[in-house]
C-alpha positions in Angstrom: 33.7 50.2 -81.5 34.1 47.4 -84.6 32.9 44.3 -84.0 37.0 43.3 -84.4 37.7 45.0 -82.0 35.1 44.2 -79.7 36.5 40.9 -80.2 40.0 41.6 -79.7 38.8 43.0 -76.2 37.0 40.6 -74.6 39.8 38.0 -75.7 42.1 40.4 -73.5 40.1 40.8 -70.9 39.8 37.0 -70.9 43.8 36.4 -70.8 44.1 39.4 -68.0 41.6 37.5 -65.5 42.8 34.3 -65.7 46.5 35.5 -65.2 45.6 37.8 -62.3 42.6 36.2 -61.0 44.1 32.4 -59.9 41.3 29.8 -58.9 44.0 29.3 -55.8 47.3 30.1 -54.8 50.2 27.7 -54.6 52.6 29.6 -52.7 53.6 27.9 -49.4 54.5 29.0 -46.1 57.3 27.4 -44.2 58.3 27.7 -40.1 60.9 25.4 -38.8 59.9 22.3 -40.4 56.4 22.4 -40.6 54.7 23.7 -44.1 51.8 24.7 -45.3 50.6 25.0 -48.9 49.0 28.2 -48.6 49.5 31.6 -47.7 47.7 34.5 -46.1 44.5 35.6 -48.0 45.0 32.7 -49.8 41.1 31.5 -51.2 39.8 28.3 -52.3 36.4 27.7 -53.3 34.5 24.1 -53.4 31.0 24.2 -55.5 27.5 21.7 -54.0 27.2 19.3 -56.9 25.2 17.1 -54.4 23.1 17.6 -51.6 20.4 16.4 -49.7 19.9 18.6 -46.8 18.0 22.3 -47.6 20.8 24.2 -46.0 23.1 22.9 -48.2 21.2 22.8 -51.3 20.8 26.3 -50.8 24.5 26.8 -50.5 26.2 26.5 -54.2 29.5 27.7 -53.0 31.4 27.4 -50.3 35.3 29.7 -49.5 37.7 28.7 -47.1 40.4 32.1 -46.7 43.5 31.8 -44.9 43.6 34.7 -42.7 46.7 34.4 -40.7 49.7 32.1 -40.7 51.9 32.5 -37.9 54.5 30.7 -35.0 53.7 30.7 -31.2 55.0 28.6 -28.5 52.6 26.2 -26.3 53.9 24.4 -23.3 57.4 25.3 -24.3 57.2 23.7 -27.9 56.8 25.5 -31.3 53.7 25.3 -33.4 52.7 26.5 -36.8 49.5 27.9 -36.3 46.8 28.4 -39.2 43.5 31.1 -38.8 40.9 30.8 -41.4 37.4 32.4 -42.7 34.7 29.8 -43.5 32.2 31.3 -45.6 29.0 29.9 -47.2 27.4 31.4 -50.6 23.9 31.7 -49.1 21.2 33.2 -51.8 22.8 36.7 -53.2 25.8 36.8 -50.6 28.7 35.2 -48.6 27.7 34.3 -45.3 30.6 33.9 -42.8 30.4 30.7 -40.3 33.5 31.1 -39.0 36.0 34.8 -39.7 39.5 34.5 -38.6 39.0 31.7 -36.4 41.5 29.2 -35.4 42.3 25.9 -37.5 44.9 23.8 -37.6 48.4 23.7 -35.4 51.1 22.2 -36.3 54.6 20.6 -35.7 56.3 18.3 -38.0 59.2 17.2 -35.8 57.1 16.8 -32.7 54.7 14.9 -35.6 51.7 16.8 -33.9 48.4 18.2 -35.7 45.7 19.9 -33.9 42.0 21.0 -35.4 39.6 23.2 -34.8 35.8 22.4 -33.8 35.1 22.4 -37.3 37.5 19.9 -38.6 36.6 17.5 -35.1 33.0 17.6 -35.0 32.1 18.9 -38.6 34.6 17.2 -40.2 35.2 19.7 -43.2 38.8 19.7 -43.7 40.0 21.7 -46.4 44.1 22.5 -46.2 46.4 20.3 -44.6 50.4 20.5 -43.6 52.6 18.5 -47.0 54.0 16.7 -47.0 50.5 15.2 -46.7 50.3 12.5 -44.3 46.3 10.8 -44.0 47.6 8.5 -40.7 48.4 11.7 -39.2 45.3 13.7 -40.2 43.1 10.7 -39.2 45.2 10.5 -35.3 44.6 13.8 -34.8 40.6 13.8 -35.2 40.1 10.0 -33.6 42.0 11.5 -30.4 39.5 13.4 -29.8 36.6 11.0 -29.2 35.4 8.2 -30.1 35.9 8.2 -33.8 37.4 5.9 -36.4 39.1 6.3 -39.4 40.3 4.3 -42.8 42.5 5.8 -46.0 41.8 4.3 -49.1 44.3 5.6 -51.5 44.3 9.5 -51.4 41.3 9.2 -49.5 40.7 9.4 -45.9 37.1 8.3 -44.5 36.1 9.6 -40.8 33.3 7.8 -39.1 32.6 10.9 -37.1 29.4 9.8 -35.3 29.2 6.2 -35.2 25.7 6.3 -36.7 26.4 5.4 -39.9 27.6 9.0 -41.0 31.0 9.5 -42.5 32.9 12.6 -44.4 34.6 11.3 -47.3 37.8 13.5 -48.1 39.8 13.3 -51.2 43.1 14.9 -50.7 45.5 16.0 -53.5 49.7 16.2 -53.2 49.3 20.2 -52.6 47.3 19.3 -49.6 44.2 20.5 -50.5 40.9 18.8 -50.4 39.4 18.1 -54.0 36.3 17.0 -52.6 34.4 17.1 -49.1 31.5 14.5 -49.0 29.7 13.9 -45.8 27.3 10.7 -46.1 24.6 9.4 -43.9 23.3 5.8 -43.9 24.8 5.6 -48.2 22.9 8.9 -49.1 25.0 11.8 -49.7 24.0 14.9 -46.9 26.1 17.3 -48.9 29.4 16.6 -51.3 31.8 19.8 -52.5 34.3 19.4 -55.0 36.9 22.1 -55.2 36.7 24.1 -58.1 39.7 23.9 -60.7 38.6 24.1 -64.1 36.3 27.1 -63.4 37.3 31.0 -62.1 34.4 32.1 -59.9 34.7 36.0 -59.5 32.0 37.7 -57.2 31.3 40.7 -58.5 29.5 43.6 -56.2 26.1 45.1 -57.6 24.7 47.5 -55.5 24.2 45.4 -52.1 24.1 41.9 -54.3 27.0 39.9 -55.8 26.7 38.7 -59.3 28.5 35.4 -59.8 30.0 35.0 -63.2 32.4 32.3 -64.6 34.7 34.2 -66.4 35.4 30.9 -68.4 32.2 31.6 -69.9 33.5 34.7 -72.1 35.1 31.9 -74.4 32.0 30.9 -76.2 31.2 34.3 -76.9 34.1 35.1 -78.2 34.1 32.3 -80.8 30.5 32.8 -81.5 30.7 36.8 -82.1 33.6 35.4 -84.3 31.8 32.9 -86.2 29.0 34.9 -86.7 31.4 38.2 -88.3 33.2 35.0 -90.5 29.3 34.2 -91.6 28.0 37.5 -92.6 31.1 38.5 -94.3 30.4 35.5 -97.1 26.9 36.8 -97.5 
């Protein structure tokens, strides 16, 4: 194959990832009132660019899935119910904390939210109902204990344990979280920030995943390019 055309391909192969191969979907899924902005087998994936704790720094990724989206009744009302897979990038692999587990219900008329374990006690909440609403998301986890909460803008700060830890969550308009910080006595434990400029493909090797960015096929392109230009003057 000429280096042109080797060129011409990976610039194709570049175009066709990024068109098929979304960081995250923005469809939407609506019941009655109540919305979500995701779908099924929708994926979102936040990156550790801080963290304190070995777990976590061992953890470089982090993929929420939405597994199910469907309506059921509890005590004779309607909710939008939300099932999810929580799974942490652990070494060479994804390792699944939570697979098609309940997380969220809700019902905008009735102006209810409910969470899972993991959004009450862990406090790592990733997708929420939109219109967003941060009063509403902060009721719903200080109802369940003793907790506290303040929104600062598009952020929303839960004082989970009343020991001086906090998870600071910056919401966007879709409803999704750009970044997940949990902070104890000023030091950040862990912080994820939701990955939008880069497309993280996992791709299987034998019993391993190789993580590439396919972002990264850029640069080659303009250097193989560059270097082609440069040799044809000499």
């Amino acid at each position: 194959m000429s280096q042109k055309r080797l060129i011409t391909s990976i610039a194709c192969l570049c175009l066709i990832l990024l068109s098929v191969l979304p960081l995250y979907a923005l469809g939407s899924t609506t019941l009655g009132e109540s919305k979500f902005p995701v779908e099924e087998e929708s994926e979102f994936i936040w990156r550790t660019v801080n963290a304190t704790e070995s777990w976590y720094m061992d953890v470089p990724l982090v993929k929420f899935t939405v597994s199910k989206i469907y309506n059921e009744t509890f005590n004779e009302k309607n909710y939008l119910f939300l099932n999810y897979t929580l799974e942490f990038y652990y070494k060479i692999s994804w390792v699944p904390e939570y697979t098609n587990s309940f997380y969220m219900a809700y019902n905008k008329t009735l102006n209810f939210l409910n969470w899972s374990s993991e959004g009450f006690f862990n406090g790592n909440l990733f997708v929420f109902p939109t219109p967003v609403n941060l009063t509403l998301i902060g009721e719903a986890v200080k109802k369940e204990g003793d907790l506290n909460y303040s929104v600062i803008g598009q952020k929303i700060v839960l004082d989970y344990y009343g020991n001086g830890t906090c998870i600071e969550l910056s919401i966007n308009s879709a409803g999704i979280s750009t970044i997940i910080e949990k902070i104890t006595n000023g030091t950040t434990i862990y912080r994820w920030e939701l990955n939008e400029d880069k497309i993280i493909i996992l791709i299987p090797f034998g019993s391993n995943f190789l993580i590439i960015t396919i972002i990264s096929l850029i640069p080659l392109v303009i250097f193989t390019k560059k270097k082609i230009a440069n040799s044809r003057k000499h």
